[in-house]
N, C-alpha and C positions, 0 to 999 in steps of 0.2 A: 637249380643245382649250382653252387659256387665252383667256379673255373679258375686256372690261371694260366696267365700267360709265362713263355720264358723270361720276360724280362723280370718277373714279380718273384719268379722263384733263382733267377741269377746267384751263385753263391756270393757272398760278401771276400771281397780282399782287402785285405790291409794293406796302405801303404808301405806300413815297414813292418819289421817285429816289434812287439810292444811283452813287456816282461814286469809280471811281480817280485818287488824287493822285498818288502815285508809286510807284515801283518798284525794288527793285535787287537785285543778288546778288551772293557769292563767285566767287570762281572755281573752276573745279571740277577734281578730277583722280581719280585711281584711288586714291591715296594720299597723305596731309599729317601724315607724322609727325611733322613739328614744331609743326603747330596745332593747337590742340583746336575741339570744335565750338563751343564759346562764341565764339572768335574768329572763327568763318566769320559765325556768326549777325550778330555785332557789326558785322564787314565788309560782310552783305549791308543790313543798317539803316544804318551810315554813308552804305552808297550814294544810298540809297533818300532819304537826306537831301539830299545831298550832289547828286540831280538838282534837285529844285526850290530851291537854293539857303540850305540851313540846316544848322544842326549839327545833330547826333544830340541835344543837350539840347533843343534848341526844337522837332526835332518831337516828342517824346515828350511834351511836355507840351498834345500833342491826342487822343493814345492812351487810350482808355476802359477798352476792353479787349483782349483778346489772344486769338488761338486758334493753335495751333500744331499740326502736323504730322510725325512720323515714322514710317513703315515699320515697324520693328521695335525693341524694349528690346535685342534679344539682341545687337544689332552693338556699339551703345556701350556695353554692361555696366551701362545704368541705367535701374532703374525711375521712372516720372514725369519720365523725363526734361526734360518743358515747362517744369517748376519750376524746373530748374538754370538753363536760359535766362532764363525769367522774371526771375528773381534778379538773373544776370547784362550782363541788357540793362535792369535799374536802376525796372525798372516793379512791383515789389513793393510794394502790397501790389492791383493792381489785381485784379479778375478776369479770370481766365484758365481755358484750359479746352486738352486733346489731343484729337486727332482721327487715328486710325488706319482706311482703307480701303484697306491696300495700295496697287498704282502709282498709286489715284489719289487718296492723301492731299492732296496739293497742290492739285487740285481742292476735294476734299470741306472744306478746312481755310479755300479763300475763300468756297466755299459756305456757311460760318456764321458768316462774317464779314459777308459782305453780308447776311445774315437780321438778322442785329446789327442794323445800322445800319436796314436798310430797316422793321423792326418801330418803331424809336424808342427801342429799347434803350440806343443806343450813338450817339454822331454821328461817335466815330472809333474805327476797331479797326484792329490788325493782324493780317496771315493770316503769319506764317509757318513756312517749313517746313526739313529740313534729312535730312542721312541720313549716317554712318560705318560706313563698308562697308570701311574696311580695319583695322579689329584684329580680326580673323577671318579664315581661310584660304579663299580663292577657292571651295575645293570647299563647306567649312562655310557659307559665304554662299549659295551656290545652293541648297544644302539647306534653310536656314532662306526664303528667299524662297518654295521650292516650298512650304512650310507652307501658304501664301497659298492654294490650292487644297483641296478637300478631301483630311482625311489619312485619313480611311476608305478611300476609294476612287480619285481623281486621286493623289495624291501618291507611292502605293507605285509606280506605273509609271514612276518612273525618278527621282526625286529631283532635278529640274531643270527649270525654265520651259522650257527650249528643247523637252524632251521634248512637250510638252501640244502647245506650237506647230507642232512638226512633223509632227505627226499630222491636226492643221485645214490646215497645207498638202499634205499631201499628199491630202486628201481635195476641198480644192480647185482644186488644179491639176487632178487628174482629173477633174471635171465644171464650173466653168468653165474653169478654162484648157486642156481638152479634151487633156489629157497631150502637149499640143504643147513642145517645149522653147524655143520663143519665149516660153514664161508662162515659164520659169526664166529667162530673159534679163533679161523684165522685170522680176522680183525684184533680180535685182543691180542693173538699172539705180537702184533706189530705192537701194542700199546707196551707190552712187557718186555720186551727186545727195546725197545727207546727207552723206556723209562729206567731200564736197569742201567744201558750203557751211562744215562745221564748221572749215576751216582758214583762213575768214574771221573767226573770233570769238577773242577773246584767252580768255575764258572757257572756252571748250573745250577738252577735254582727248583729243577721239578723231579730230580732223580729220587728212583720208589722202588724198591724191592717187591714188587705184585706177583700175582696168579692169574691167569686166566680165569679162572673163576672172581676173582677181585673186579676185575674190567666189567666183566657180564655182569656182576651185582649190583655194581654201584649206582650210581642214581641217573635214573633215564633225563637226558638234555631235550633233544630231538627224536625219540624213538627213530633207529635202532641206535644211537649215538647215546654215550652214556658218559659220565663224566670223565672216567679215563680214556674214552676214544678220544677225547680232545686237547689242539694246543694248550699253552700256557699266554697268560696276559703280563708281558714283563716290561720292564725298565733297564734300561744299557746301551752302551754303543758299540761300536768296532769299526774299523777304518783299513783301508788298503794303501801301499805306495806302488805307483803305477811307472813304470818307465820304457826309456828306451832303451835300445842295449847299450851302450857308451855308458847312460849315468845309469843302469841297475848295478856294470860293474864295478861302476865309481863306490856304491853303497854296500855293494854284498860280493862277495863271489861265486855264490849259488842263489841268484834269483832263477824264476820260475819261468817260462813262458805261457802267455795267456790270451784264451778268445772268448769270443761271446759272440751268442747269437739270441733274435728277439723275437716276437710274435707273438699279436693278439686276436682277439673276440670276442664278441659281440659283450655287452652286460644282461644280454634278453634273453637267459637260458633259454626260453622255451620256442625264441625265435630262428633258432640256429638252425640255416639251411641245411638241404643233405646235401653229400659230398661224397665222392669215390675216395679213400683212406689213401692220404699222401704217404706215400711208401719211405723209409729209412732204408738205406744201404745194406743191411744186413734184411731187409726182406724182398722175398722172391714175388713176381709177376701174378697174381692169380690166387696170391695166398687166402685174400679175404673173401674171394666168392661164395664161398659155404659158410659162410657166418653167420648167415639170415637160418641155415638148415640145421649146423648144430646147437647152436642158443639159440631157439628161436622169440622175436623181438628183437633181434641185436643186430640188426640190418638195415639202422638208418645211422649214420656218423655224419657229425661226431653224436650226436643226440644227446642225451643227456647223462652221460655218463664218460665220456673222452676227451679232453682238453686238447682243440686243435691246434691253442696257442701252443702248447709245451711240444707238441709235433712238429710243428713250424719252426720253430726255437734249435730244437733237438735235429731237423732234418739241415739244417743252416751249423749249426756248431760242429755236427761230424763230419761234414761236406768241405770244409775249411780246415778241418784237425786231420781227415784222412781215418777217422775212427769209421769203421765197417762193422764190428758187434763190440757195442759196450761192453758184454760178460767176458769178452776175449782180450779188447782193447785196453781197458779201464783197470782199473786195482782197488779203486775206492769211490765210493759215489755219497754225496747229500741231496736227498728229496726232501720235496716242502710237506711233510705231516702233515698239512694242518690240523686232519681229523684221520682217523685208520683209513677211512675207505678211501680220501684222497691220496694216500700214498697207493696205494692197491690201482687206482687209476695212473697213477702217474709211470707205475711198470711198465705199464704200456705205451703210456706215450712217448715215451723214451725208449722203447724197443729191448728191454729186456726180457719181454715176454712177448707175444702175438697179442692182441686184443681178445679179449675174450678171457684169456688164461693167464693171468696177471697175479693170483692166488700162490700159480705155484713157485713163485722167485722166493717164495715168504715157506711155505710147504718143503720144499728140497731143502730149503739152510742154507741156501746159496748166498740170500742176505745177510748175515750173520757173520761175527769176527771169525766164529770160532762153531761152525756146524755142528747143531747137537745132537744130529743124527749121526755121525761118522766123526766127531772129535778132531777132524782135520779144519785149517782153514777154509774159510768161507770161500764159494767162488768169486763175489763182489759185493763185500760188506758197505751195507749203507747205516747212514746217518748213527756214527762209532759217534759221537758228542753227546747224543740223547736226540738231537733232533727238535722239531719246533713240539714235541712231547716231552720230551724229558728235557733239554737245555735251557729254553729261552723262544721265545717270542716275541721282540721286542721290534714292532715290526717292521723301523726305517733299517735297522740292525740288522735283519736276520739275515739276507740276502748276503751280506761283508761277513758273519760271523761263518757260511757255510764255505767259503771260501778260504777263509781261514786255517779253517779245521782242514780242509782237503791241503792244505801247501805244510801244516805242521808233520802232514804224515808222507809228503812227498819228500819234502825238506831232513824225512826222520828223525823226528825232533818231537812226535806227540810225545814220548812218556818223558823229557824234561819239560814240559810246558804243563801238563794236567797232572805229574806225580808229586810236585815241589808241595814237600810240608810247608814250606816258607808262605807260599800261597795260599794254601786253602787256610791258615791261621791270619793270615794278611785278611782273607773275606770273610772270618768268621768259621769257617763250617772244619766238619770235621773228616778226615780223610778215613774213608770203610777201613777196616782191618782187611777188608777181603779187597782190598785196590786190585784191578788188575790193568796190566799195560795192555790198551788195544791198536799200539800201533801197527800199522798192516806192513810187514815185512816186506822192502825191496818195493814200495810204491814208486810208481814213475808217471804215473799219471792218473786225475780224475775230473769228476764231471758234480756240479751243481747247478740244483732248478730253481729259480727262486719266481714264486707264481702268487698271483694277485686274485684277489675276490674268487667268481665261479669262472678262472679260468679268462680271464680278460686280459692279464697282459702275464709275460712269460717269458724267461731270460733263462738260456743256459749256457753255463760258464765252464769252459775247459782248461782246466791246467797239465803243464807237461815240464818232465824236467828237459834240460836243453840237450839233453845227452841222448834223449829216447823219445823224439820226435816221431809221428806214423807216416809224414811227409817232407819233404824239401818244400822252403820256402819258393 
């Protein structure tokens, strides 16, 4: 049984406060034959300028250092790739540095930018990230992503993430979702909730007006996994400016304050020891004893179906924010989709639900902008962008683009950033007649997960405005 000691579970301090200036990204698609990724990069730092009112030349000349994120060498054919950008985005000869943890590079790559800044290293860095996923053959992508897994052993069983996933769902529908077909209902419903949000965002490239019954019919991947259970394979970037408080308010007068916390496990699903369920703040002493009696099978954790790293992660970022129940604390949250049932997992690990009943944060409309049970506000809407279902998966990207999204609705600022006719004719696409504004009213703080292969590395990210902090520094 895996133990730990205080010092391993220590909560993390910061040397100083460390604060989001601004934010931006490309826009993303499945394929951009005619741009190279220098130019998404360049586009998602124009942006990123471009919100707090400056060129791309004046803000780089608060840039210290740089860390940059990509997935894989093998999609864009180059090694070190961060140096080509580097170069390219004009900040040579600063230090810089790559950062590869699989889906949750994005995370891991602002995780060492905020270490940056918060140490004294740095008073300005940027995190960004990017992925080209299309000069390679759809099947060759999938194969190279499942590398991400172990190739000893995970990887020969089918050469495909969907593969790994379908086998935690279906292990979890059988013991909690008790092999009722109302748990597959509720799967889709999360595929149609993302997918619709996503055809609010000009950004996005996978927003679908679906049914339930659409998700259920379409074409089995992984049984139970179907093609709308699954992310998207995109191209694009997005970038963060990281600071301290001095130069966030040299750049903006309403940057964000921001933390992170990390945590992984094993790549050998099937190797993962058992473990008494490291408890989150908002759960009581004894809660999980009868877990084994009401699901029964559901009495070894994390087993194959729980992500310790996103516990881990998640028990370290609210420990630090002072956040005690997400659904109370929180306003706004982005989970990593990657397939329905890993968000359904991911409820849990992040303690919006108990283990076990992770179904119902999706079932109440608690998730949701706009509850369609009751027509009122959502209690804590997630992934309002489309999510790695409906937006973008682009996967050094995703990690910086959920981030984003959560500061454009703290900043109140989503619906001139995702309603601008000017934009969605800038990328092409065409704005629904039925637009609807999903910014979450009066946000002041939220939370993003950005999570790698089955659960092996795990970053969660908290943002807060400065005004409505849970604790004193």
């Amino acid at each position: 049984m895996i133990k730990f000691s205080d010092k391993q579970l220590k909560i993390p301090k910061m040397a100083r406060p460390v604060y989001l200036a601004t934010s931006g990204m490309s826009r993303f698609g499945r394929a951009f034959p005619t741009l190279r990724t220098e130019e998404l990069c360049i586009e998602a730092l124009t942006e990123a300028a471009d919100f707090i009112k400056m060129t791309p030349a004046e803000l780089k000349q608060y840039i210290h250092t740089a860390y940059y994120g990509h997935f894989a060498d093998h999609f864009g054919d180059q090694l070190l790739g961060e140096a080509v950008i580097h170069d390219r985005l004009g900040l040579d000869p600063l230090g810089t540095i790559g950062v590869k943890t699989g889906g949750a590079t994005g995370g891991s790559t602002m995780w060492e930018a905020i270490k940056a800044v918060a140490s004294g290293y740095s008073d300005c860095a940027l995190a960004m990230g990017w992925e080209r996923m299309d000069e390679v053959p759809t099947d060759e992508g999938n194969h190279l992503i499942s590398c991400a897994a172990d190739k000893d052993w995970e990887t020969p069983l089918g050469h495909i993430y969907t593969g790994y996933y379908a086998v935690m769902a279906q292990r979890y529908w059988q013991i909690f979702g008790k092999a009722e077909d109302s748990f597959r209902k509720t799967m889709a419903e999360i595929a149609v909730k993302n997918r619709g949000y996503g055809r609010m965002n000009p950004y996005a490239h996978g927003g679908m007006k679906i049914t339930v019954e659409d998700v259920i019919n379409s074409p089995v991947v992984a049984y139970p996994l179907r093609v709308l259970d699954c992310c998207l394979m995109s191209v694009g970037a997005a970038c963060g400016i990281i600071c301290d408080e001095k130069t966030a308010y040299e750049l903006t007068d309403n940057p964000l304050r921001i933390w992170i916390g990390a945590g992984s496990h094993t790549l050998r699903v099937a190797d993962r020891r058992d473990m008494k369920i490291p408890l989150l703040p908002n759960e009581e002493p004894g809660l999980y004893d009868d877990l084994g009696k009401r699901f029964p099978g559901g009495d070894r954790y994390p087993g194959f179906s729980s992500f310790l790293a996103a516990r881990i992660a998640s028990y370290y970022a609210y420990n630090m924010t002072g956040v005690v129940d997400p659904c109370e604390d929180l306003d706004v949250i982005e989970l990593h989709d990657a397939f329905t049932i890993s968000d359904i997992q991911s409820y849990e690990d992040v303690g919006l639900r108990p283990y076990g009943e992770g179904r119902d944060y999706i079932e109440s409309g608690d998730g949701y902008h706009t509850n369609p049970k009751t027509g009122k506000p959502g209690r804590l809407p997630s992934n309002l962008c489309g999510g790695l279902i409906g937006c973008m998966h682009a996967v050094g990207a995703t990690g910086l683009m959920q981030i984003a999204e959560i500061g454009y609705h703290i900043w109140n600022r989503w619906a001139e950033i995702h309603g601008d006719e000017k934009k969605w004719k800038k990328f092409g696409r065409e704005k629904p007649k039925d637009w609807t504004d999903l910014q979450v009213k009066g946000a002041k703080r939220g939370l993003t997960i950005s999570h790698a292969g089955v659960g092996s590395h795990v970053t969660a990210t908290i943002l807060m405005h400065p005004n409505h902090l849970l604790k004193e520094d």
